[in-house]
C-alpha positions, 0 to 999 in steps of 0.5 A: 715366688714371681710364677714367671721370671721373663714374659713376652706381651704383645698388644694387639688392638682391634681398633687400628683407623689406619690399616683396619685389623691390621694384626691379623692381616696377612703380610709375608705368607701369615698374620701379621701378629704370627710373626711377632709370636715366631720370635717369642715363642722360640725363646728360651729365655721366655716362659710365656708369651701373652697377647693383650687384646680386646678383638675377638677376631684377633683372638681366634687368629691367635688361637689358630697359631699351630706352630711349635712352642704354641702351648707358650701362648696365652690370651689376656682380655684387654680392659674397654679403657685401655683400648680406646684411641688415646690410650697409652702403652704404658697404660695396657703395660699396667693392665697386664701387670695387674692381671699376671704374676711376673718378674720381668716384661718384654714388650713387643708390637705386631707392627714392627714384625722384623723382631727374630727370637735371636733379637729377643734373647739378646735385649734379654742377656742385655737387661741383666746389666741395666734397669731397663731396656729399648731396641736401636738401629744406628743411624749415619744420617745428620739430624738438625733441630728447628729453633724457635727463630725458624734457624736450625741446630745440628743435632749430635754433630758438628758442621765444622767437624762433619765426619766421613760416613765411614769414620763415624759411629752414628747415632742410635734411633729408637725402633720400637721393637722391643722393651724390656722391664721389670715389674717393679721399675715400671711401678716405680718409673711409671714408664716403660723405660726407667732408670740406667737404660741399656740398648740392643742394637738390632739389624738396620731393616729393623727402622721400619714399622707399619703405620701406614700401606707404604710401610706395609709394602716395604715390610713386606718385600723385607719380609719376602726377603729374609724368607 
């Protein structure tokens, strides 16, 4: 029997070049990686909630979270060669997946800190229909795609047909805040994403994600605000 049907992991690296130590650094009154633990650790859909790391600086923020639901919360020493710059997510998905015995696994990173727990359990209640899942926000922007001739090409829209902002769904945009799979389909897919991909469409605030210090100054107003 799978010891855990669905499993928070958060990959939390030391090495950030941009923002150095940017997991732990405060933003909005707490770590950065607190607010990711909020939103997962508050679900009950989740039976445990891990941090992937290969800092030991993170690990004792980490162990410093004294909020309610902490006993979720558990540290997976991340492999040397999944913590290099190159590494992929997919390769720190597989890393864990060796180390824990679980059912399914929701991805979530540190860098996209709007995730609630109220997003969390609606991918999950999303996932029991599809073979895996992402977050979106919808976007009413029009997109346009560069040729090879240096013209470009409208992408999801027509310029015959250009609807009113208000007359048009938009188009879905990936936010990076949470994906969701089981373990056998990222064995079998490779990827973090396999096969019918459903998506939970998250509050527009959601778009952003820190990369750099004006993300961070954003993200935090976003935060302040929501506070």
């Amino acid at each position: 029997m799978v010891k855990y049907d669905y499993v928070v992991m958060i990959p939390a690296r030391g090495g950030s070049k941009s923002i150095p130590l940017k997991n732990i650094k405060d933003i909005a009154g707490q770590p950065l990686i607190y607010w990711s633990l909020d939103a997962a650790v508050n679900s009950k859909k989740v039976d445990k909630v891990f941090v992937s790391t290969d800092s030991e600086k993170i690990k004792q923020v980490v162990l410093a979270y004294n909020k309610p639901n902490k006993e979720k919360i558990k540290i997976i020493d991340r492999s040397p060669e999944c913590s290099i710059d190159t590494a992929s997510t997919e390769s720190v998905m597989f890393d864990f997946s060796e180390k824990v015995d679980y059912k399914n696994m929701v991805l979530i990173q540190c860098t996209n800190p709007m995730v609630t727990t109220k997003d969390i359990d609606g991918a999950i209640n999303v996932h029991k229909d599809y073979d895996s899942v992402l977050s979106t926000v919808v976007q009413k922007r029009f997109y346009w795609n560069l040729q090879e001739d240096g013209t470009i090409k409208e992408i999801g829209h027509s310029i015959k047909k250009r609807p009113r902002r208000q007359e048009w769904n938009g188009v879905l945009a990936e936010n990076g805040s949470i994906y969701i799979i089981s373990k056998e389909n990222l064995y079998k897919g490779k990827c973090r994403l396999y096969g019918r991909i459903g998506t939970y469409v998250m509050d527009d605030s959601s778009y952003y994600e820190i990369d750099e210090d004006t993300d961070w100054i954003i993200i935090e107003n976003l935060l302040l605000n929501r506070k």
